[in-house]
N, C-alpha and C positions, 0 to 999 in steps of 0.2 A: 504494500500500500504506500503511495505517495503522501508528504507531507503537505496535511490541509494548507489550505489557503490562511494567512492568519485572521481573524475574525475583526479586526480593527482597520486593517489596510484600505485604502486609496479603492474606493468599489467593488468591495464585496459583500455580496447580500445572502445574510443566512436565510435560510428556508426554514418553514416549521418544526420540519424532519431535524433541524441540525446540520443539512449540508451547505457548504460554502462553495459559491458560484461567482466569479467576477465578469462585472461590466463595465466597459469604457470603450473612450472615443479614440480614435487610429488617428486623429489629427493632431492629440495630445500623444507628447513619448511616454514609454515604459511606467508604471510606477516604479518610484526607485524602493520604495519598502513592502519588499516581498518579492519571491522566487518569480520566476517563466512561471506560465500556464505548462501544463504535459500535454493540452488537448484543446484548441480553439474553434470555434465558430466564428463564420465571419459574415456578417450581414451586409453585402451589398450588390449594387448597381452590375460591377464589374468583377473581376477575378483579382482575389486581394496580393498583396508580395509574398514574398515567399517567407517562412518562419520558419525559425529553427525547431518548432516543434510540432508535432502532428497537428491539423488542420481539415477544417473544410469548409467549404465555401455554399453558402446558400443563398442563390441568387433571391435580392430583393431590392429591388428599386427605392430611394429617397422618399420619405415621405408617401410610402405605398404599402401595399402586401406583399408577401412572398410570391414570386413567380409559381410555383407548383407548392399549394396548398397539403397535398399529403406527402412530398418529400419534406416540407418543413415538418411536420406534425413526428416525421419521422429521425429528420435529422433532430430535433428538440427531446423527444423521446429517449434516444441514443445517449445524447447530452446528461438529461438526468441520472438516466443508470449508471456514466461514468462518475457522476458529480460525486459519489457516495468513497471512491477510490481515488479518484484525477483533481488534479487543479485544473479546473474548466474554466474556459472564458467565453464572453459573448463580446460581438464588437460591429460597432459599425464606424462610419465617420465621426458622428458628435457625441454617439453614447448615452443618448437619450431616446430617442423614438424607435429603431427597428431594436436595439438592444434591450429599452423597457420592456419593447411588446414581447420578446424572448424570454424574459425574467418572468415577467409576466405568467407567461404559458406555462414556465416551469413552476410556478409558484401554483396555476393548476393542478397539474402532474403533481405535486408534492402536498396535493390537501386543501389549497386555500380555493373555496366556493370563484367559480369565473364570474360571478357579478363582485369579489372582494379584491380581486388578482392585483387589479392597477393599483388602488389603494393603498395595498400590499407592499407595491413595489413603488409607490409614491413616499412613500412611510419611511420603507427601510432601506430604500436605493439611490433615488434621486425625483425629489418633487416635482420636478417638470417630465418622467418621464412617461410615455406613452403620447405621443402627440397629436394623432387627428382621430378624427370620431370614428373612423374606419377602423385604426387600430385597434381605439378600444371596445367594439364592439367584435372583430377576431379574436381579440380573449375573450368576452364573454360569453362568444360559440366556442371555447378552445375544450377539450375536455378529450377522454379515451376514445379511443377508438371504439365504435360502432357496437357493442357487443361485449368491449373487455371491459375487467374490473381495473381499478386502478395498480400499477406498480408497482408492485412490493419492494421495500428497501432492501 
């Protein structure tokens, strides 16, 4: 098991469960207090640079939704179940709106009611995030798949 994320640092947001997940903006550099992520997500427009550490990219436009609504549901899913082992990170340009709506989604996955999710992540992430009414109504349909129960830790 990797060494959690430290629970104080420069954008990272505990989950109900206990697990620590960080978000920020790729326009700002590195935090300096605290390790590399093992595991990123990257929310954007384009194909993000390259990292030195495992990676993937989910296309999503500025101020939009995800390009392919159930690779996201899936690539955010994946994310969670690392989150419990990995320092995962989410990321887009400013680290407020495709990044919130991520935290967001996971803070579904991990318990919190999707009409509580942005709140959530307004609270304990950053107050501006989630930014147009479209996002936050994609959390608020954000939930398991079709049939499943939620994810066990």
């Amino acid at each position: 098991m990797t060494e959690p994320w430290n629970p104080t640092a420069t954008g990272v947001l505990r989950l109900p469960s206990g697990r620590l997940v960080r978000g920020r903006g790729l326009r700002r550099p590195l935090p300096a207090d605290g390790p590399a992520p093992t595991y990123g997500v990257y929310l954007l427009g384009k194909q993000p640079p390259q990292l030195p550490w495992e990676t993937r990219w989910l296309r999503w436009p500025d101020f939009r939704l995800p390009a392919d609504r159930a690779e996201a549901h899936a690539v955010l899913t994946d994310a969670w179940h690392r989150s419990l082992t990995e320092r995962v990170e989410f990321a887009c340009a400013g680290g407020r709106g495709r990044t919130g709506t991520a935290l967001a989604c996971l803070a579904v996955l991990d318990g919190v009611p999707p009409g509580e999710a942005v709140d959530y992540v307004r609270a304990h992430y950053d107050r501006r995030a989630v930014e147009t009414p479209w996002q936050r109504r994609y959390v608020a349909g954000f939930g398991p798949v079709s049939g499943a129960a939620r994810p066990e830790a």
